[in-house]
C-alpha positions as CSV (number, residue, x, y, z in Angstrom):
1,X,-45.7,-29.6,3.3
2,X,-41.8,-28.9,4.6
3,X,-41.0,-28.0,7.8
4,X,-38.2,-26.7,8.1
5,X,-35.7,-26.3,11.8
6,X,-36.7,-23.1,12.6
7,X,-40.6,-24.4,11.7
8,X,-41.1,-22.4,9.4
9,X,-43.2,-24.1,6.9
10,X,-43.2,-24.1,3.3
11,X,-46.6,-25.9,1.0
12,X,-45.4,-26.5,-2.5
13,X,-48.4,-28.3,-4.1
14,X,-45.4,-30.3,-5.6
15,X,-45.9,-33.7,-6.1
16,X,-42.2,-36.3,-5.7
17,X,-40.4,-33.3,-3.9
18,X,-37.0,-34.0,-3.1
19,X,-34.4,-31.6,-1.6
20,X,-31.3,-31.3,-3.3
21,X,-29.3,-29.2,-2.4
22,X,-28.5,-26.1,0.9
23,X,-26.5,-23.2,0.8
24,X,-25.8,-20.1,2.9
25,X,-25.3,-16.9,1.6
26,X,-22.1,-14.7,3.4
27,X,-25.1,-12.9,4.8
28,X,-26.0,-16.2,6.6
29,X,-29.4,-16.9,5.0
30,X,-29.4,-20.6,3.9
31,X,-31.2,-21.2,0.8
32,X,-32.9,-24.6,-0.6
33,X,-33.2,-26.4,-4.1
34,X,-35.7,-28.7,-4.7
35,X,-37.0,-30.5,-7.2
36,X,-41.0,-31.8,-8.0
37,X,-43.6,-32.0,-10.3
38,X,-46.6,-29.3,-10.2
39,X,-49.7,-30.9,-9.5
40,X,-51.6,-28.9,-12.0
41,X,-48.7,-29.1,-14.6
42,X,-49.1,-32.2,-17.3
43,X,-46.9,-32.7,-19.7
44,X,-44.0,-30.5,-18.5
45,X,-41.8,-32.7,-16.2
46,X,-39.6,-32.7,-13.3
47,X,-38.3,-28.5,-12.6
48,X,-36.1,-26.9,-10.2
49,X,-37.3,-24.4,-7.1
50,X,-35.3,-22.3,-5.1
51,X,-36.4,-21.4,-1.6
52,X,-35.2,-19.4,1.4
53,X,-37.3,-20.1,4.5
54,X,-38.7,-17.1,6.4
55,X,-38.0,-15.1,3.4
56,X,-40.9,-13.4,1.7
57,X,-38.3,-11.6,-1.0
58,X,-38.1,-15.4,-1.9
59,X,-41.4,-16.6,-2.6
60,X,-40.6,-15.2,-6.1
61,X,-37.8,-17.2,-6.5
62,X,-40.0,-20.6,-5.5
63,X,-42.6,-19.8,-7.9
64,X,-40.7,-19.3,-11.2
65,X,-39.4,-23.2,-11.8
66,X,-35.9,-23.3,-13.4
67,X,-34.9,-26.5,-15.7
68,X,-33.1,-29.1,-14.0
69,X,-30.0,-30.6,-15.2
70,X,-30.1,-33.1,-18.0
71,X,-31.4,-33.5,-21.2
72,X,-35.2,-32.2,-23.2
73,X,-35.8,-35.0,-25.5
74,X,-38.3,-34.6,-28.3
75,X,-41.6,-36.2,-27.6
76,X,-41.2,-38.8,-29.8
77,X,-37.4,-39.3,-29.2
78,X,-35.9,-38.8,-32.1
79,X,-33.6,-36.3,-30.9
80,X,-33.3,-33.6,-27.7
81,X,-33.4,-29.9,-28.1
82,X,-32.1,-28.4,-24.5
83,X,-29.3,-30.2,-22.4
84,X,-28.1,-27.8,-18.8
85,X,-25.8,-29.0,-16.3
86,X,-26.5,-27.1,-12.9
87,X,-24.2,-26.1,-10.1
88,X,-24.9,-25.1,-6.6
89,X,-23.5,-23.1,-3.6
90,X,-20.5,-20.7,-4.3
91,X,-20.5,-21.2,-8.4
92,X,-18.5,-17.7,-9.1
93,X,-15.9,-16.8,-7.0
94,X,-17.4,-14.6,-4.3
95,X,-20.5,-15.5,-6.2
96,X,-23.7,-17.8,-4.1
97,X,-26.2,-19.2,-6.0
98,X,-27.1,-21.6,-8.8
99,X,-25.5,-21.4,-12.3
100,X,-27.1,-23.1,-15.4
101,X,-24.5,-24.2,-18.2
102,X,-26.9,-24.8,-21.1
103,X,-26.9,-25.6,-24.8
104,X,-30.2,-25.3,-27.1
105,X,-31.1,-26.4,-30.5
106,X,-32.0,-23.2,-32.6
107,X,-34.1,-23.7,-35.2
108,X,-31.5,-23.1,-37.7
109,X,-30.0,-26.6,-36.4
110,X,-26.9,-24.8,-35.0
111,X,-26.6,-24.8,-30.7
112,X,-26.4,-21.7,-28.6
113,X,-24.7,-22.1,-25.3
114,X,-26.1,-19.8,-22.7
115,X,-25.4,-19.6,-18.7
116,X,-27.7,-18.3,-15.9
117,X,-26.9,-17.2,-13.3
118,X,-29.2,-16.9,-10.3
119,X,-27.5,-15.0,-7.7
120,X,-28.2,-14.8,-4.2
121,X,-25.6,-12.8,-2.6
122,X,-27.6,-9.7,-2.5
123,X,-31.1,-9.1,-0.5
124,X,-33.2,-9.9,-3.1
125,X,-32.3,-12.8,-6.0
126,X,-31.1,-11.6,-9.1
127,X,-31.1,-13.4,-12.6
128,X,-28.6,-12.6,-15.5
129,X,-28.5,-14.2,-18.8
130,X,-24.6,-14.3,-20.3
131,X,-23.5,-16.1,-23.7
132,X,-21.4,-18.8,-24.0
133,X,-20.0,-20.8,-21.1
134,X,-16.8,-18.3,-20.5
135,X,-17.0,-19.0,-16.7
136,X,-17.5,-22.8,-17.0
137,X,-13.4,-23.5,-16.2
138,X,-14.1,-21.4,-12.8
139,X,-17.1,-23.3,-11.3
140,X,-15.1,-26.5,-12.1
141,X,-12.7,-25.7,-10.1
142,X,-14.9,-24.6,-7.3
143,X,-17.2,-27.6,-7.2
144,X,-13.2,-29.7,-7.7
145,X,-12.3,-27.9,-4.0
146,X,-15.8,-28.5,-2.7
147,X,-17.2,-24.9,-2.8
148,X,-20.4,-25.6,-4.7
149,X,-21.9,-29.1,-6.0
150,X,-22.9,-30.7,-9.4
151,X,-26.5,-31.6,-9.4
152,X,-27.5,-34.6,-10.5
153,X,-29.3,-35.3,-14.4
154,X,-32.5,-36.1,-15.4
155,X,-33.4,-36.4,-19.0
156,X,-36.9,-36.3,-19.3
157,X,-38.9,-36.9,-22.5
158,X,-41.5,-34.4,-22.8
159,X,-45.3,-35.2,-23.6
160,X,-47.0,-33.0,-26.8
């Protein structure tokens, strides 16, 4: 369980929780990423949650688990398949939230780079999917002038 300073509380059923990152929205909410491992979940590794305390619009948010940064690595490790580096705080200009840069191996053997965007400027959290990694060039420079951070890589080896 997470308390939280204005006590709200927040049970995850997460097991090795660890905060990594806070942001506030322009609209003053502050918002939360954390990592853990579902107590119910074998097999599937280490994901990323997104919280806003007090918030019911963000229970949604909390529930879905979002890859963390790093590397999917075959089960027997002969190669990985998904790789994601993960921003957070202000990763578009004007634009709170968390931003996904990530490549995966198609089945055809070529990669297909992919970013998503969860935004949380608005009231409610809102996903989009783009292609490619146009907007990569801007969120570097935003994380280079201390707007929004690079979280930290895990590759994880998945079981079958």
């Amino acid at each position: 369980m997470l308390v939280f300073d204005d006590r709200d509380t927040l049970h995850t059923g997460l097991r090795d929780l660890e905060q990594l990152a806070k942001f506030t929205t322009p609209l003053g909410r502050s918002w939360f990423m954390f990592s853990g491992i579902k107590a119910t979940d074998e097999g599937h590794g280490v994901v990323l949650y997104v919280y806003s305390p007090g918030d019911s619009t963000s229970t949604h948010a909390l529930e879905q688990p979002w890859h963390m940064p790093g590397r999917l690595i075959e089960a027997d490790g002969s190669q990985y398949y998904y790789e994601a580096e993960v921003f957070a705080g202000e990763v578009l200009r004007d634009t709170i939230g968390v931003i996904w840069y990530e490549r995966s191996l198609m089945p055809d053997g070529h990669w297909r780079l992919n970013t998503t965007l969860l935004d949380l400027n608005g009231v409610r959290p809102d996903t989009i999917v783009l292609f490619g990694h146009r907007r990569k060039s801007s969120t570097l420079d935003l994380a280079f002038h201390g707007k929004c951070q690079l979280i930290d890589s895990l590759d994880q080896r998945l079981k079958r």
